[in-house]
PDB file of N, CA, C and O in Angstrom:
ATOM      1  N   UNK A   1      63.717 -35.960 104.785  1.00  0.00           N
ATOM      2  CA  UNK A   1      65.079 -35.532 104.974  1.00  0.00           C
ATOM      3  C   UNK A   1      65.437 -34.519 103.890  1.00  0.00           C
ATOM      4  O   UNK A   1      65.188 -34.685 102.695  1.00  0.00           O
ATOM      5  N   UNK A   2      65.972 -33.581 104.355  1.00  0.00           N
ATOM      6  CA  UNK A   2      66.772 -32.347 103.209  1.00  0.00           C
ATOM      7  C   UNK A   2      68.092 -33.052 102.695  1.00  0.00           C
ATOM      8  O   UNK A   2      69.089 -33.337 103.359  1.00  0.00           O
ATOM      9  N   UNK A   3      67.851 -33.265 101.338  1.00  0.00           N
ATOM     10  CA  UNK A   3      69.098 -33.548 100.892  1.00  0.00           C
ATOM     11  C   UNK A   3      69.746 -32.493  99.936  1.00  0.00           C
ATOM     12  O   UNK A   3      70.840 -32.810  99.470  1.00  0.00           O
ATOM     13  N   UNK A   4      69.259 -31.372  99.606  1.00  0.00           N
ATOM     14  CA  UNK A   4      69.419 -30.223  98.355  1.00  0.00           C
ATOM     15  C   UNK A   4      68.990 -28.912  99.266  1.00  0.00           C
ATOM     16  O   UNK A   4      68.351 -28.763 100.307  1.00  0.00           O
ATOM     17  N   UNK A   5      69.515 -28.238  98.552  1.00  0.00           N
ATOM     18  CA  UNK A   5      69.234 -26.377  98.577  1.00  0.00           C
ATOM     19  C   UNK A   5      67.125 -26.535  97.789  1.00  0.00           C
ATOM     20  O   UNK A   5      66.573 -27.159  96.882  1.00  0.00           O
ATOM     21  N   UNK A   6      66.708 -25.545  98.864  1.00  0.00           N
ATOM     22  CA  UNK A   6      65.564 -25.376  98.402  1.00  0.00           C
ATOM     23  C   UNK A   6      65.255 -24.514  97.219  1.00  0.00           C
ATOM     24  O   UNK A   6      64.179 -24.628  96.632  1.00  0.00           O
ATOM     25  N   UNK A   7      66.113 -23.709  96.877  1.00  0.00           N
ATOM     26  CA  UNK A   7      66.451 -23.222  95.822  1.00  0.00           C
ATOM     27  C   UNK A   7      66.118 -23.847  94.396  1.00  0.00           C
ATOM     28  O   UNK A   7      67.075 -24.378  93.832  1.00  0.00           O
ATOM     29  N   UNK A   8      65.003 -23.858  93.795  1.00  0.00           N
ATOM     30  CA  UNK A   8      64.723 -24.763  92.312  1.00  0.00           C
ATOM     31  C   UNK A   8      65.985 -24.154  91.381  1.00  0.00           C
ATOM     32  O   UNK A   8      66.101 -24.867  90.384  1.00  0.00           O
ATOM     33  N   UNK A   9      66.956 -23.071  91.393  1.00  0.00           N
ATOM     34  CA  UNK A   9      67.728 -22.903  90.396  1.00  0.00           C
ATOM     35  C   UNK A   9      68.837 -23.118  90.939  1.00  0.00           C
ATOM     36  O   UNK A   9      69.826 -22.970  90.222  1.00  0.00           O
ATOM     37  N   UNK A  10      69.042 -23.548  92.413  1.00  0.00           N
ATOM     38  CA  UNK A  10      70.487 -24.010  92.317  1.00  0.00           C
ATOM     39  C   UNK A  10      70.589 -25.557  93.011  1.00  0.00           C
ATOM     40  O   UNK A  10      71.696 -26.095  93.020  1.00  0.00           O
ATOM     41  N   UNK A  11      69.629 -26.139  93.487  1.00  0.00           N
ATOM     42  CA  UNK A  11      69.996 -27.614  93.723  1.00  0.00           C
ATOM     43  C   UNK A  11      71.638 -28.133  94.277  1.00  0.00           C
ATOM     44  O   UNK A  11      72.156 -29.245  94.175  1.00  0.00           O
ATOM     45  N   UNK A  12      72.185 -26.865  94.882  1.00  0.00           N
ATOM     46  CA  UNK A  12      73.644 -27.887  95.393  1.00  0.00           C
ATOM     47  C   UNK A  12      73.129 -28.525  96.847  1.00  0.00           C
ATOM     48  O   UNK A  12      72.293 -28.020  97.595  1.00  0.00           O
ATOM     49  N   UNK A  13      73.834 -29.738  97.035  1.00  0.00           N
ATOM     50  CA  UNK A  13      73.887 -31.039  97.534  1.00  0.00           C
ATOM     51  C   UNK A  13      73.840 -30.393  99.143  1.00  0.00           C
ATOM     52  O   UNK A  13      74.515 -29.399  99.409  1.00  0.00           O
ATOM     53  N   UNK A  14      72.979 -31.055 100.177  1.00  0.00           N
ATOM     54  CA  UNK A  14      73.365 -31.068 101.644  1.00  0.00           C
ATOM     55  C   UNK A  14      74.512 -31.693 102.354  1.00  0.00           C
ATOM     56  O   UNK A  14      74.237 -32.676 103.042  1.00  0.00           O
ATOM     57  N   UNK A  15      75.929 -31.238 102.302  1.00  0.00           N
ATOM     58  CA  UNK A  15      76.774 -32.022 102.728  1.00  0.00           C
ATOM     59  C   UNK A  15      77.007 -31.592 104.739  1.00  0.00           C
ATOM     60  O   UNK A  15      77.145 -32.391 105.665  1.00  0.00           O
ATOM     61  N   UNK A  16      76.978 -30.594 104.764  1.00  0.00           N
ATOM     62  CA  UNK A  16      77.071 -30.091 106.405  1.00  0.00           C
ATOM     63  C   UNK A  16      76.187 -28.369 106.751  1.00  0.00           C
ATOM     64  O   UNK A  16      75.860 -27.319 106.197  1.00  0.00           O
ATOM     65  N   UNK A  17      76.164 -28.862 107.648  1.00  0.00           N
ATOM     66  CA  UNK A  17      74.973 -28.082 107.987  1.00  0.00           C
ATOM     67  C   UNK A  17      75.698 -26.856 108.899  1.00  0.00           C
ATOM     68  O   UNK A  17      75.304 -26.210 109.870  1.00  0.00           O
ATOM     69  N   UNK A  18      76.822 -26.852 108.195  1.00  0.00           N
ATOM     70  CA  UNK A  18      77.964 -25.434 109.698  1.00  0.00           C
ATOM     71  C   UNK A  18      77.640 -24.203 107.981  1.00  0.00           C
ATOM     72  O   UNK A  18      78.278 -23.158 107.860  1.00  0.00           O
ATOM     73  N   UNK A  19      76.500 -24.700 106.811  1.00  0.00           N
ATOM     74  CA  UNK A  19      77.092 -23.488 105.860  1.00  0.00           C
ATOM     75  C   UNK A  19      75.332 -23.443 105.378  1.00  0.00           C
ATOM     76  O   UNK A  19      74.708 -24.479 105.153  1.00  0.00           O
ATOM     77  N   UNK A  20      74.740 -22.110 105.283  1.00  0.00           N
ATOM     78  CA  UNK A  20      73.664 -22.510 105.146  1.00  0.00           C
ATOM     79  C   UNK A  20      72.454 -21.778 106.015  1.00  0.00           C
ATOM     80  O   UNK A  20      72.826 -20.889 106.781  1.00  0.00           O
ATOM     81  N   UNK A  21      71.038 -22.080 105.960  1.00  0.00           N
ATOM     82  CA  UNK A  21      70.360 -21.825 106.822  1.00  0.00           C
ATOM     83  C   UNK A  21      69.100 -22.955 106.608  1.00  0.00           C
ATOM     84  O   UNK A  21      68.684 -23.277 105.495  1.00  0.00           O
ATOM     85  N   UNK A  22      68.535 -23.536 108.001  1.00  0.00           N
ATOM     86  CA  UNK A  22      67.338 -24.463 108.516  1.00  0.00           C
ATOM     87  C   UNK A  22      66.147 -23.666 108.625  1.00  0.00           C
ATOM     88  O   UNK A  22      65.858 -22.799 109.450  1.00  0.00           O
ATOM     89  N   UNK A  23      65.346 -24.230 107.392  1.00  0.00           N
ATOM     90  CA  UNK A  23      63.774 -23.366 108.103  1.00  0.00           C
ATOM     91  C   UNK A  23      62.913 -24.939 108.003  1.00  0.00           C
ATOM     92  O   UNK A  23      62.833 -25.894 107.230  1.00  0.00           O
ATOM     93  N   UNK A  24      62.535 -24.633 108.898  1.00  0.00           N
ATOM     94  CA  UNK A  24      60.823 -25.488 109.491  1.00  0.00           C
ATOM     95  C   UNK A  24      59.897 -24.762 109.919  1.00  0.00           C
ATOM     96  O   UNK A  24      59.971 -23.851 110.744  1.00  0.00           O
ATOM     97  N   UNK A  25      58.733 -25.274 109.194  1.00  0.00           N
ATOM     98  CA  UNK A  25      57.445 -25.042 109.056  1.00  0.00           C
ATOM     99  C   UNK A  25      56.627 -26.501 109.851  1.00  0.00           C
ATOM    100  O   UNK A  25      56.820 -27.678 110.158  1.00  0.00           O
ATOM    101  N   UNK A  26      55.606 -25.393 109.892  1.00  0.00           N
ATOM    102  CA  UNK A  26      54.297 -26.473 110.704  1.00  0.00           C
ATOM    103  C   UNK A  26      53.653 -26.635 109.225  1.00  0.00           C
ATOM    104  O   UNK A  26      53.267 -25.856 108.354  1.00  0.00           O
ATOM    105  N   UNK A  27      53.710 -27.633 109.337  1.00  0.00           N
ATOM    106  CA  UNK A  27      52.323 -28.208 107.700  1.00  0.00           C
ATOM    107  C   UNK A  27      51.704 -29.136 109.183  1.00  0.00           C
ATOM    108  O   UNK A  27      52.481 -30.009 109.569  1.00  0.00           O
ATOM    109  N   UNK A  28      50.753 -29.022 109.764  1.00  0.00           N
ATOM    110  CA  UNK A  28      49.892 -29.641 110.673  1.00  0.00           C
ATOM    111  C   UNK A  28      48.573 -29.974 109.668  1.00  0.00           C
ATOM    112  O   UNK A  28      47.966 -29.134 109.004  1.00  0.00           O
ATOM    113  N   UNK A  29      48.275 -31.501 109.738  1.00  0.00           N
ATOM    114  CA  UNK A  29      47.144 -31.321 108.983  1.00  0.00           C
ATOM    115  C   UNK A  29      46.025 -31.541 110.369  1.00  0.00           C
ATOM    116  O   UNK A  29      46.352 -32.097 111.417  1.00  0.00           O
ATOM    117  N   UNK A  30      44.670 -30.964 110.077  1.00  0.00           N
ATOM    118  CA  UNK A  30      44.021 -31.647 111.297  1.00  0.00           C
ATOM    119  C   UNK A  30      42.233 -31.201 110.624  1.00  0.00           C
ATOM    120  O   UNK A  30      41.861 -30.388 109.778  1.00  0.00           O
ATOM    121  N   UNK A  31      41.459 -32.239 111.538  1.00  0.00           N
ATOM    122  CA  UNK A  31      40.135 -31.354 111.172  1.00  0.00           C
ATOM    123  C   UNK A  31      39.381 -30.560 110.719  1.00  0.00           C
ATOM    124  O   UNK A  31      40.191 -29.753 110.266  1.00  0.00           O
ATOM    125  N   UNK A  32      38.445 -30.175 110.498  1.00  0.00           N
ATOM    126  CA  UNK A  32      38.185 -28.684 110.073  1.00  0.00           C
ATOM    127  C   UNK A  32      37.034 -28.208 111.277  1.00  0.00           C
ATOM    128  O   UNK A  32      36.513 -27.122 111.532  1.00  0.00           O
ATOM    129  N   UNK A  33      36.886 -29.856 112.002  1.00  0.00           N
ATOM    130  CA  UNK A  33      35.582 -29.762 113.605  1.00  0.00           C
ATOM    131  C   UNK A  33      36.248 -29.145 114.526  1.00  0.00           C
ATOM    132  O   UNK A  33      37.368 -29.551 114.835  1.00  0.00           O
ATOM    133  N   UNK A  34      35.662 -28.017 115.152  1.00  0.00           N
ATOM    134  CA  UNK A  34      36.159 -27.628 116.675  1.00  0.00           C
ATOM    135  C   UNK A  34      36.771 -28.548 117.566  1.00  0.00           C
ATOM    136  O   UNK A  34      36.157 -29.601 117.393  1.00  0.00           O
ATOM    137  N   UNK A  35      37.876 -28.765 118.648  1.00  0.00           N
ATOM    138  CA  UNK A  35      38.026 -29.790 119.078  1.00  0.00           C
ATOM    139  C   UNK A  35      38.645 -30.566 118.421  1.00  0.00           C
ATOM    140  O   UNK A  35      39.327 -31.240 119.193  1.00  0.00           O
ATOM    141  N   UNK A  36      38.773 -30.813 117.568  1.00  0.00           N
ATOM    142  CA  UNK A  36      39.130 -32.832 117.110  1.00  0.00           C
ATOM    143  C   UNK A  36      40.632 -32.076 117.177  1.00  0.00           C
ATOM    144  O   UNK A  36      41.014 -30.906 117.146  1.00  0.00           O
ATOM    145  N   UNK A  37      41.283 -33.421 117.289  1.00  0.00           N
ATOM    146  CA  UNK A  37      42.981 -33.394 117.111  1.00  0.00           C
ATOM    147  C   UNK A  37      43.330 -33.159 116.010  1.00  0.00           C
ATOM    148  O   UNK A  37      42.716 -33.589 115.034  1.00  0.00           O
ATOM    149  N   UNK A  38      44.713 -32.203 115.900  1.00  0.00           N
ATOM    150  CA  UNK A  38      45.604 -32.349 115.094  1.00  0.00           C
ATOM    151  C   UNK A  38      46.725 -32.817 114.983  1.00  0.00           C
ATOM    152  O   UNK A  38      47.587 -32.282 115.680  1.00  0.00           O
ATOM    153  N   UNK A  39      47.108 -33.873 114.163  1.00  0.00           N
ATOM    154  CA  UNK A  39      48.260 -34.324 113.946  1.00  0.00           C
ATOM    155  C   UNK A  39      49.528 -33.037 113.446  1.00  0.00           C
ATOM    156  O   UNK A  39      49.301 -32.015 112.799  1.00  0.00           O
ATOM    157  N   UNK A  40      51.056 -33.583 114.077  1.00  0.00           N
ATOM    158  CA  UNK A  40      51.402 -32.064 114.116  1.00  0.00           C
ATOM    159  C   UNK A  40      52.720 -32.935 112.921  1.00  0.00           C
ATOM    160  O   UNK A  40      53.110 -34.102 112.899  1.00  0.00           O
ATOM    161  N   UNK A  41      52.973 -32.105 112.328  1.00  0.00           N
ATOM    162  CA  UNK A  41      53.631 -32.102 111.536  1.00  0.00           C
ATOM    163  C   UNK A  41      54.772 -31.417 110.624  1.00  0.00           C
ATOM    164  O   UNK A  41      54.624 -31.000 109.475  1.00  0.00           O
ATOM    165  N   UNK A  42      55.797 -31.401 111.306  1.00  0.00           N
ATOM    166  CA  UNK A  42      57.148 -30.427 110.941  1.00  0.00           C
ATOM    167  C   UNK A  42      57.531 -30.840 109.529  1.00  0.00           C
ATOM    168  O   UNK A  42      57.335 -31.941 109.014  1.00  0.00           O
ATOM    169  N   UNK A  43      58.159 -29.684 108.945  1.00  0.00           N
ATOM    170  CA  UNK A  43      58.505 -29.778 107.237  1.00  0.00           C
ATOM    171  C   UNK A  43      59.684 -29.162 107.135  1.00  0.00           C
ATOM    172  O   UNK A  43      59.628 -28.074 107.707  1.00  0.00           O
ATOM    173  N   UNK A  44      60.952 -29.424 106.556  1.00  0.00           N
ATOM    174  CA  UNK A  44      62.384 -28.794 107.193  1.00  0.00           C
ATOM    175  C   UNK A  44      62.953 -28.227 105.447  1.00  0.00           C
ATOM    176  O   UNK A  44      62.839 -28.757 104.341  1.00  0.00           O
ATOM    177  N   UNK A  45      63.391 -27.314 105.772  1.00  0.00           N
ATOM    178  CA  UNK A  45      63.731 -27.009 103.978  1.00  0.00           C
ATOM    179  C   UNK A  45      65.073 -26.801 104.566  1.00  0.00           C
ATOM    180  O   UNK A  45      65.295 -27.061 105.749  1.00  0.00           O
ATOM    181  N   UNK A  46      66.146 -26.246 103.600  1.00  0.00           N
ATOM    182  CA  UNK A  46      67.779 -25.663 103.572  1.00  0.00           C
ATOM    183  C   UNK A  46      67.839 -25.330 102.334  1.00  0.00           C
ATOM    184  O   UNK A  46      67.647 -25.942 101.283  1.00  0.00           O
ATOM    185  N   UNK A  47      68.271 -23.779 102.720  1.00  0.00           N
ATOM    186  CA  UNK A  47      69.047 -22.823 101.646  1.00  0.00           C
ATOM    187  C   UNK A  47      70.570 -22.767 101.964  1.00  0.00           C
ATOM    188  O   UNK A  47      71.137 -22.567 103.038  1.00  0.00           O
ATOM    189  N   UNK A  48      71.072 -23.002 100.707  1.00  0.00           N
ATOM    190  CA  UNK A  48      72.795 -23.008 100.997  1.00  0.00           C
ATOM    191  C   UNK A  48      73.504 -21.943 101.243  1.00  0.00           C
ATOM    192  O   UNK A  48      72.761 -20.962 101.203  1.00  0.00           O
ATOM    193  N   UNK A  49      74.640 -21.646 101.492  1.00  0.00           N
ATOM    194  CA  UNK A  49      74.857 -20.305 101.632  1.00  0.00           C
ATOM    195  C   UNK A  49      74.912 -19.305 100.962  1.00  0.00           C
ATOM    196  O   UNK A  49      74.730 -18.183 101.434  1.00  0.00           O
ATOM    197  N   UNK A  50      75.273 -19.629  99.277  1.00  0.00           N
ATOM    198  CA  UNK A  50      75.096 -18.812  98.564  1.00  0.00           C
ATOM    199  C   UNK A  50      73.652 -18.023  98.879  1.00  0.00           C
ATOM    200  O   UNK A  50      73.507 -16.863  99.267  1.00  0.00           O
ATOM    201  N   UNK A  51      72.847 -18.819  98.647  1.00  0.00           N
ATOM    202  CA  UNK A  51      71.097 -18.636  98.027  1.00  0.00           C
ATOM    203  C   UNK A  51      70.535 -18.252  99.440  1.00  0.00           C
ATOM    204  O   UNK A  51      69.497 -17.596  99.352  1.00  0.00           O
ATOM    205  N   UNK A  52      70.993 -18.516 100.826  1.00  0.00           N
ATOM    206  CA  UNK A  52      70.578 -17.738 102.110  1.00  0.00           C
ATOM    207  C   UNK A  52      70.907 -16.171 102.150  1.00  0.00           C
ATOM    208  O   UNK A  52      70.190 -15.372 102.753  1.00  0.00           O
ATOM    209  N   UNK A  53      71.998 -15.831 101.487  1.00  0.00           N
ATOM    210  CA  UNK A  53      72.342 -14.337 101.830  1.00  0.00           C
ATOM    211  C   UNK A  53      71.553 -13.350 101.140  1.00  0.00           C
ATOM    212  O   UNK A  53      71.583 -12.126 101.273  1.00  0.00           O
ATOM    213  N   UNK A  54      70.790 -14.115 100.325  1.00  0.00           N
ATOM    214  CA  UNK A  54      70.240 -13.335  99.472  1.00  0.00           C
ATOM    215  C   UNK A  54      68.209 -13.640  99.623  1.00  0.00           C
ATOM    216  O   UNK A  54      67.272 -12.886  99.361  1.00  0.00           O
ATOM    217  N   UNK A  55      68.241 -14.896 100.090  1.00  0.00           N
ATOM    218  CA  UNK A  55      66.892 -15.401  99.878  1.00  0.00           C
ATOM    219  C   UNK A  55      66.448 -15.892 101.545  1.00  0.00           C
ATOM    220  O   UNK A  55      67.078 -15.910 102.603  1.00  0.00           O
ATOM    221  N   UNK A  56      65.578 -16.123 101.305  1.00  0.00           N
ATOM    222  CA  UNK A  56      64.662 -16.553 102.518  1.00  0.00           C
ATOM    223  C   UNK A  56      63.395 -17.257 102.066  1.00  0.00           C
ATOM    224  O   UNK A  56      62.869 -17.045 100.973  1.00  0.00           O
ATOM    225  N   UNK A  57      62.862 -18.249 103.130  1.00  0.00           N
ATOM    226  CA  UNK A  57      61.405 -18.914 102.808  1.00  0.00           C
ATOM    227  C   UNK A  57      60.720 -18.682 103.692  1.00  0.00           C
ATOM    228  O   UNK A  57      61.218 -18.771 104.814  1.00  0.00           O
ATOM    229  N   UNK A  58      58.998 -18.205 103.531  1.00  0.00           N
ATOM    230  CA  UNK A  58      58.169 -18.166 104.265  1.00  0.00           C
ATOM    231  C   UNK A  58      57.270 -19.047 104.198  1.00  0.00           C
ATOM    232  O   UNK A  58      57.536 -19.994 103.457  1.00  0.00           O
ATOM    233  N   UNK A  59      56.404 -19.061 104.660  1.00  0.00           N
ATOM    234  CA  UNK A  59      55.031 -19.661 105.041  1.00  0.00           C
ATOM    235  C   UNK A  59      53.584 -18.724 104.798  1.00  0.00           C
ATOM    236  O   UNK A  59      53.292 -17.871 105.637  1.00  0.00           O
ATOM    237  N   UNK A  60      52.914 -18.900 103.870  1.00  0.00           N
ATOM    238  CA  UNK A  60      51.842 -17.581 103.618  1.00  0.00           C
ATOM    239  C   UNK A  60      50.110 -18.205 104.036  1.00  0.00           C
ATOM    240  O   UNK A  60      49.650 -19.213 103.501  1.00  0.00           O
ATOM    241  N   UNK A  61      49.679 -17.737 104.618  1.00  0.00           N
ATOM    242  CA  UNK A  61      48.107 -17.973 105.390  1.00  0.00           C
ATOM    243  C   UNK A  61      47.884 -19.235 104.743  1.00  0.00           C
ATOM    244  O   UNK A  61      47.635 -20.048 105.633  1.00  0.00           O
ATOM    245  N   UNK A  62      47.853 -19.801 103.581  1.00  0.00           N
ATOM    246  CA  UNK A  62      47.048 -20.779 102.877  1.00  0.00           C
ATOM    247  C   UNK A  62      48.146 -22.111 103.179  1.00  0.00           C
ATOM    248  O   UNK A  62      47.901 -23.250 102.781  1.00  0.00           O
ATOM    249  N   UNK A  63      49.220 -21.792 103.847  1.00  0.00           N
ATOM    250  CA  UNK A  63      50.388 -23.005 104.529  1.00  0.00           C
ATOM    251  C   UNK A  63      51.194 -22.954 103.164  1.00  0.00           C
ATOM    252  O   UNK A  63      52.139 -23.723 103.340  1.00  0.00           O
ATOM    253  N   UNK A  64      51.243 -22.629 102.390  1.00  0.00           N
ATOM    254  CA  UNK A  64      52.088 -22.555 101.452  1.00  0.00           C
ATOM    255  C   UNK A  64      53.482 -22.241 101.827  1.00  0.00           C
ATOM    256  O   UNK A  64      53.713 -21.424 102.719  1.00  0.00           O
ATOM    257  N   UNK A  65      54.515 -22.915 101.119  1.00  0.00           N
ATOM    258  CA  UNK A  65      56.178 -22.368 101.299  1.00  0.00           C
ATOM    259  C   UNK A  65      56.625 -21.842 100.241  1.00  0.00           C
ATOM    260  O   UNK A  65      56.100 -22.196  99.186  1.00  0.00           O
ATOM    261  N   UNK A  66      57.314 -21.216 100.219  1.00  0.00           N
ATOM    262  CA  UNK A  66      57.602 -20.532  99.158  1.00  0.00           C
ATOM    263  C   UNK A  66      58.791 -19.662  99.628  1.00  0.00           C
ATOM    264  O   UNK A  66      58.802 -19.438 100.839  1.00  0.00           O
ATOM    265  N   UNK A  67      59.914 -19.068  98.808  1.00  0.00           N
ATOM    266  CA  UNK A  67      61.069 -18.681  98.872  1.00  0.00           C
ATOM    267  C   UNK A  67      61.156 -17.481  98.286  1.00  0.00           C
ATOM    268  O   UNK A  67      60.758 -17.358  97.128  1.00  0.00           O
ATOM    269  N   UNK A  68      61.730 -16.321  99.038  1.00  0.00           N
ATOM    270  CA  UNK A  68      61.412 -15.089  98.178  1.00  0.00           C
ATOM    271  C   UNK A  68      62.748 -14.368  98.505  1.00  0.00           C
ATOM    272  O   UNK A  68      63.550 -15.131  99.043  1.00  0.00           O
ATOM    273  N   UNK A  69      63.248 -12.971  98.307  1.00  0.00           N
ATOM    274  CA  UNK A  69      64.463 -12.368  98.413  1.00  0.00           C
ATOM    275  C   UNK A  69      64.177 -11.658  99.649  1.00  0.00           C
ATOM    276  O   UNK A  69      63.039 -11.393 100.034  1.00  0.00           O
ATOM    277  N   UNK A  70      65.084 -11.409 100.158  1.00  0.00           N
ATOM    278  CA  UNK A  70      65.349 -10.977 101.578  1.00  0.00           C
ATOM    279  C   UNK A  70      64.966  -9.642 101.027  1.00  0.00           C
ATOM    280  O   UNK A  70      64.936  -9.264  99.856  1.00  0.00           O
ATOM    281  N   UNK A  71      64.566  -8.764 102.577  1.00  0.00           N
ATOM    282  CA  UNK A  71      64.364  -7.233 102.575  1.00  0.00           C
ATOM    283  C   UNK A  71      65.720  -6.954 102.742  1.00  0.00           C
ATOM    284  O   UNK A  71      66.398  -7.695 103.454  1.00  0.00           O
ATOM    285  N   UNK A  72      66.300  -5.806 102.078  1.00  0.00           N
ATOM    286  CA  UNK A  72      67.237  -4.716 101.906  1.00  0.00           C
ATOM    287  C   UNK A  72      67.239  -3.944 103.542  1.00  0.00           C
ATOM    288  O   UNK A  72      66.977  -2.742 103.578  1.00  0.00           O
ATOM    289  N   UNK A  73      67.482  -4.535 104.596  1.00  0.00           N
ATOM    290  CA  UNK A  73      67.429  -3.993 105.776  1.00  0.00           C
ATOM    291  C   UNK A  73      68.728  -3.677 106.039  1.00  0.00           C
ATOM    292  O   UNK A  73      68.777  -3.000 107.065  1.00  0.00           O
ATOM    293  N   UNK A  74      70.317  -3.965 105.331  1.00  0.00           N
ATOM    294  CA  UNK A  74      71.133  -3.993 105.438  1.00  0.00           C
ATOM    295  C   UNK A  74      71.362  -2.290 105.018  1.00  0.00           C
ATOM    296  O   UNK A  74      71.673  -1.410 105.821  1.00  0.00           O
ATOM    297  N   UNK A  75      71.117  -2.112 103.545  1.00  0.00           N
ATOM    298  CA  UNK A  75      71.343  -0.937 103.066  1.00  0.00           C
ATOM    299  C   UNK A  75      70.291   0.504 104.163  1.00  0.00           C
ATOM    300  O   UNK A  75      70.776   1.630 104.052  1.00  0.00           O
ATOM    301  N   UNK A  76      69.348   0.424 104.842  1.00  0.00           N
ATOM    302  CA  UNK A  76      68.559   1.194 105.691  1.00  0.00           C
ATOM    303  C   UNK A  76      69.467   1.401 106.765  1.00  0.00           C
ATOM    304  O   UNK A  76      69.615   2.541 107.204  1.00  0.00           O
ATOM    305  N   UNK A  77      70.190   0.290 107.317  1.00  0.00           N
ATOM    306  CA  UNK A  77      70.752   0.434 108.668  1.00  0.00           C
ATOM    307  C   UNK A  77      72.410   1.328 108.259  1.00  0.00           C
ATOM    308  O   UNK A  77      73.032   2.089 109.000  1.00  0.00           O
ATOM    309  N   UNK A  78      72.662   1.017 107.256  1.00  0.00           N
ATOM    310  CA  UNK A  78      73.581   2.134 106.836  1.00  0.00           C
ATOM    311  C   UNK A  78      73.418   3.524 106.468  1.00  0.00           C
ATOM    312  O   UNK A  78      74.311   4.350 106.656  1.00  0.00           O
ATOM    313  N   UNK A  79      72.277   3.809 105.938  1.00  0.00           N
ATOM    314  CA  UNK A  79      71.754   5.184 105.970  1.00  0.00           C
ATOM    315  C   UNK A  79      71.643   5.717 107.540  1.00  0.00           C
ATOM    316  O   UNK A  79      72.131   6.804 107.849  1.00  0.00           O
ATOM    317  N   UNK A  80      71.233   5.206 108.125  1.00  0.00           N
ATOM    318  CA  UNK A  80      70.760   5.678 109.596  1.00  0.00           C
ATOM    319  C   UNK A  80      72.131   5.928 110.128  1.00  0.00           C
ATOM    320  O   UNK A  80      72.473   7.089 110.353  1.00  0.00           O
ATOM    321  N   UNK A  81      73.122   4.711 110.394  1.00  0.00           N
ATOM    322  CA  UNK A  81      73.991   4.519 110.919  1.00  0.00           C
ATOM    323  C   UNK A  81      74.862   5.997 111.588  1.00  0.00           C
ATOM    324  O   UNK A  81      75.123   6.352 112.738  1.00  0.00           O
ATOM    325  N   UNK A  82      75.133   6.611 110.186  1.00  0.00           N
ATOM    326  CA  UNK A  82      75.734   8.495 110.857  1.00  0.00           C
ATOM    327  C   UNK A  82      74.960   8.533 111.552  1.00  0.00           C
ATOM    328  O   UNK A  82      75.271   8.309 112.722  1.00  0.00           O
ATOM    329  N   UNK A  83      73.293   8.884 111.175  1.00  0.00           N
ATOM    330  CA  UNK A  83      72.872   9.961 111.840  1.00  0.00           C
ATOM    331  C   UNK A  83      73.047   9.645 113.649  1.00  0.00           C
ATOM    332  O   UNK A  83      73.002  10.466 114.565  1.00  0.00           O
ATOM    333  N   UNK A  84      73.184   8.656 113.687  1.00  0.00           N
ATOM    334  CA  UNK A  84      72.499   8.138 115.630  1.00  0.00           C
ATOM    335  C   UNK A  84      74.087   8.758 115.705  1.00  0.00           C
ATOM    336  O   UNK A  84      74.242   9.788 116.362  1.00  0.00           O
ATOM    337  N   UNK A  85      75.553   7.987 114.872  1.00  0.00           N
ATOM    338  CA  UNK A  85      76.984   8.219 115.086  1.00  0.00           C
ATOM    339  C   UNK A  85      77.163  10.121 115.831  1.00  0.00           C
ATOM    340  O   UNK A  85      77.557  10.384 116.967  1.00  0.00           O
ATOM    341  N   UNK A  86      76.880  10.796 115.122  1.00  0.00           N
ATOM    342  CA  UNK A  86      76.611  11.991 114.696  1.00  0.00           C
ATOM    343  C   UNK A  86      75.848  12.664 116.190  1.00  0.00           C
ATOM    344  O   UNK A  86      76.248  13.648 116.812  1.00  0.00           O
ATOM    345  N   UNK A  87      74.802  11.907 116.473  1.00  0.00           N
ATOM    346  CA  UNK A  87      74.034  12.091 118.099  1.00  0.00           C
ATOM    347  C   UNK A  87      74.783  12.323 119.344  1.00  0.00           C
ATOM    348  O   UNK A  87      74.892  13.170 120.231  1.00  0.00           O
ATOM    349  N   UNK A  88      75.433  10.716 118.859  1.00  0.00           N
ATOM    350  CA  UNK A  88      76.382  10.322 119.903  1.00  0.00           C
ATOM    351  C   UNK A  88      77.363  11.224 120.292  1.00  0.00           C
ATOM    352  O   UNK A  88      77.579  11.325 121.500  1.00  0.00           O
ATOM    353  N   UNK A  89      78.025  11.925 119.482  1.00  0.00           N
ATOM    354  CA  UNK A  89      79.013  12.301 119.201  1.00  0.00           C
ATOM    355  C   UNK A  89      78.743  13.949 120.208  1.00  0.00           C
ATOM    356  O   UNK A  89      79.632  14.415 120.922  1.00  0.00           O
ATOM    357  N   UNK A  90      77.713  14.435 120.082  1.00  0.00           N
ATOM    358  CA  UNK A  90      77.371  15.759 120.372  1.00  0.00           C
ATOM    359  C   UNK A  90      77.450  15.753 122.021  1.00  0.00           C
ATOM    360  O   UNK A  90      77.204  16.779 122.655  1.00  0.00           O
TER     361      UNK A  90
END
């Protein structure tokens, strides 16, 4: 169960889940034999809202989680933004 922000520097408390963001990951452990079963296995983290607007967690080849800063896709889509405005416009 998530009871905290995944965040190691800010640790505020899980009280409702309307503020925030849910990531789950597959941590599946299984075999390493062709065939054999894997047991499947979901892993649920929460970043609070502060620490979501800014951060995000992935998952990297070796199943690792880990939490890193969001891409700057915000500031790109404002550069562009005239030029298409500007298209339109003609």
């Amino acid at each position: 169960m998530v009871n905290n922000c995944s965040n190691s520097g800010c640790g505020k408390p899980l009280h409702y889940l309307r503020e925030g963001r849910i990531f789950i990951f597959d941590a599946s452990v299984g075999a390493g034999e062709p065939g054999a079963k894997r047991s499947r296995r979901l892993e649920h983290y929460w970043l609070c809202g502060g620490c979501s607007e800014t951060m995000m967690m992935v998952q990297d080849g070796q199943g690792r989680i880990r939490i890193m800063s969001k891409p700057t896709i915000a500031m790109e889509t404002e550069e562009t933004a005239p030029v298409v405005a500007s298209m339109l416009a003609s």
